[in-house]
C-alpha positions in Angstrom: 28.2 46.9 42.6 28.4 47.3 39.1 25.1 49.2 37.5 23.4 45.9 35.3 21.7 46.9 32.2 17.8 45.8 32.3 16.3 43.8 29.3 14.4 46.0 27.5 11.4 46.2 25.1 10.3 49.4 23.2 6.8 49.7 22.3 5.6 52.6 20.4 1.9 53.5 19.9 0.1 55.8 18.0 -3.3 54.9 20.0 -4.7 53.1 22.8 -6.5 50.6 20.4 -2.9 49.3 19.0 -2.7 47.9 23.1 -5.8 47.3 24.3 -8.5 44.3 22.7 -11.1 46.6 20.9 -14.0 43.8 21.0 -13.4 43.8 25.0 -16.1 45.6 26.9 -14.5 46.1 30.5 -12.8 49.1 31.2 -9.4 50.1 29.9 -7.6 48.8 33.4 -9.6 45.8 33.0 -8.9 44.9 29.5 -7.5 42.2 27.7 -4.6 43.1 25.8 -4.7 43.4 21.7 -3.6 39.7 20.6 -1.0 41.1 18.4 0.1 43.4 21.0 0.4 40.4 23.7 2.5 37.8 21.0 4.8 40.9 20.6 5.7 41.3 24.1 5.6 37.3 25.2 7.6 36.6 21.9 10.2 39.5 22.8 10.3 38.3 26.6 10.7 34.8 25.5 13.7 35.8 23.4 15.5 38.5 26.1 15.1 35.2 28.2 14.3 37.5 31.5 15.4 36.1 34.5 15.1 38.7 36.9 13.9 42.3 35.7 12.3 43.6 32.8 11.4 46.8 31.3 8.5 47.7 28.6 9.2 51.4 27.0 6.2 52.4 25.8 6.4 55.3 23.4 3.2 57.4 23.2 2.3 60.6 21.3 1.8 63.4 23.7 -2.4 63.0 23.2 -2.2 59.8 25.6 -0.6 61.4 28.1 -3.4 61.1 30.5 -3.6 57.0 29.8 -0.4 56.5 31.4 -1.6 54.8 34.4 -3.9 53.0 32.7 -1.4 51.7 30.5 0.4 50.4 33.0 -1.8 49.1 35.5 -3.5 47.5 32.5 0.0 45.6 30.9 0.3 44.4 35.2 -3.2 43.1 34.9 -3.3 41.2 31.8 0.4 39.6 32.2 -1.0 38.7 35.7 -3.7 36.9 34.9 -2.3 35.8 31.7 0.7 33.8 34.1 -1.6 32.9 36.4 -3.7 31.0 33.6 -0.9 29.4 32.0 0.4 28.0 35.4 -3.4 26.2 36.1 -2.5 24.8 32.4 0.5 23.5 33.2 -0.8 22.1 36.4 -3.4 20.3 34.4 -1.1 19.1 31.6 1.3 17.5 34.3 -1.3 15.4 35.8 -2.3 14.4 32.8 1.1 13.2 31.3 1.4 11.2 34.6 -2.0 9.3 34.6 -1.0 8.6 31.1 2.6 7.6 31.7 1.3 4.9 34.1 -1.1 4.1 32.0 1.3 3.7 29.5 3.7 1.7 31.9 0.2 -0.6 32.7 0.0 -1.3 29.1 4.1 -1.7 28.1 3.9 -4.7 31.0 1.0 -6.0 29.7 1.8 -5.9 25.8 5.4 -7.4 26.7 4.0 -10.5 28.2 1.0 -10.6 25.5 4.5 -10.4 23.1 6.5 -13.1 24.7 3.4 -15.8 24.3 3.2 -14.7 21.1 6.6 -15.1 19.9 6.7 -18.5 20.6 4.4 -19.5 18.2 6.1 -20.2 14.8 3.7 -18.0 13.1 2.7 -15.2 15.2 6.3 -14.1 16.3 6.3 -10.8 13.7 2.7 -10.2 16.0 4.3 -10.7 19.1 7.4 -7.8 17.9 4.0 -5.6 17.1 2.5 -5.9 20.2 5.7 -5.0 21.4 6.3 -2.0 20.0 2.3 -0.6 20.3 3.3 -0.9 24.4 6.6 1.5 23.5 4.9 3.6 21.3 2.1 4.1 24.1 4.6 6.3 26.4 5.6 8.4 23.2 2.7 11.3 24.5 3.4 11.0 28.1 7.5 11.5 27.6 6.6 14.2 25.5 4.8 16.2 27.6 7.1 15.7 30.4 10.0 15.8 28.7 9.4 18.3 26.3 6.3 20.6 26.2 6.6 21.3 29.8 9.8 22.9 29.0 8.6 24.9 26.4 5.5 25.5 29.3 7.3 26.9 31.9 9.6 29.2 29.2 6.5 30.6 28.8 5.4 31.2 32.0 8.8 32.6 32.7 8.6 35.2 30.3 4.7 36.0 31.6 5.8 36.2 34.8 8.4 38.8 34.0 6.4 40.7 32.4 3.7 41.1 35.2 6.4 42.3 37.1 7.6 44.5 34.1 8.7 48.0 35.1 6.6 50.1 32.4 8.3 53.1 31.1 6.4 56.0 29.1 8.5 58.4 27.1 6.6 60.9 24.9 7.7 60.2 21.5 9.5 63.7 20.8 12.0 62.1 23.7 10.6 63.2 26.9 10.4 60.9 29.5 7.2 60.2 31.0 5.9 58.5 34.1 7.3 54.7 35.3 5.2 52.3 36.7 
């Protein structure tokens, strides 16, 4: 079996507050990553497009040494709960675009036979193509989200989900390698 090169991202840090969100109060395993820190890695995972394995190499001067499980139970923590947060969203967002869809359905039926009777009269029919087109335009938000956010949704959760199953790598930034998690 041939040996298949893992998607990699590289990460170098010159302290733990450059990962970790300084305003949170819990404990380092416990913390919220840095916001900047968690666009960088979803926005890299997005565009590696993981669909199995992933890797985070996370450079650190030899001084954080000691963090390194920390680090890495911390990265498994966030992404974790981060995924799992993102799923209940999308969860919500679905039943939401289906309610509206048949609400928007209800109101397509209803404005097409409001638009019929109108067009019959010789001075309403431009009303009656109106009424028409409000009932069309009334599915636009439901079709969206079904169609298209949730597709950009579940990217999303893709790339989370890989990277709460990341394999974190620390290498001391003169080259060593360090411990993997």
């Amino acid at each position: 079996m041939a040996n298949v090169a893992v998607p990699t991202i590289e990460l170098e840090l010159h302290s733990l507050a450059q990962l970790f969100d300084v305003l949170d109060p819990a404990p380092f395993r416990e913390r919220a990553l840095d916001p900047h820190a968690h666009r960088y890695l979803l926005s890299y995972a997005q565009e590696l497009d993981p669909r199995g394995a992933l890797r985070l190499r996370v450079h650190l001067p030899p001084e954080l040494r000691d963090a390194a499980d920390t680090i890495d139970a911390a990265v498994h923590n966030h992404f974790v709960y981060e995924r799992d947060q993102a799923a209940r969203m999308l969860r919500a967002r679905m039943r939401l675009a289906w309610r509206a869809l048949l609400v928007g359905m209800l109101i397509l039926a209803s404005t097409t036979l409001v638009g019929q009777e109108l067009r019959r009269l010789p001075l309403l029919d431009w009303l009656g193509e109106g009424v028409q087109i409000l009932g069309w335009v009334m599915l636009w938000y439901p079709l969206d989200l079904l169609l298209f956010q949730r597709r950009e949704a579940v990217a999303e959760l893709r790339a989370l989900d890989a990277l709460a199953h990341a394999e974190v790598e620390l290498v001391d930034r003169d080259g060593g390698r360090g411990a993997t998690g």
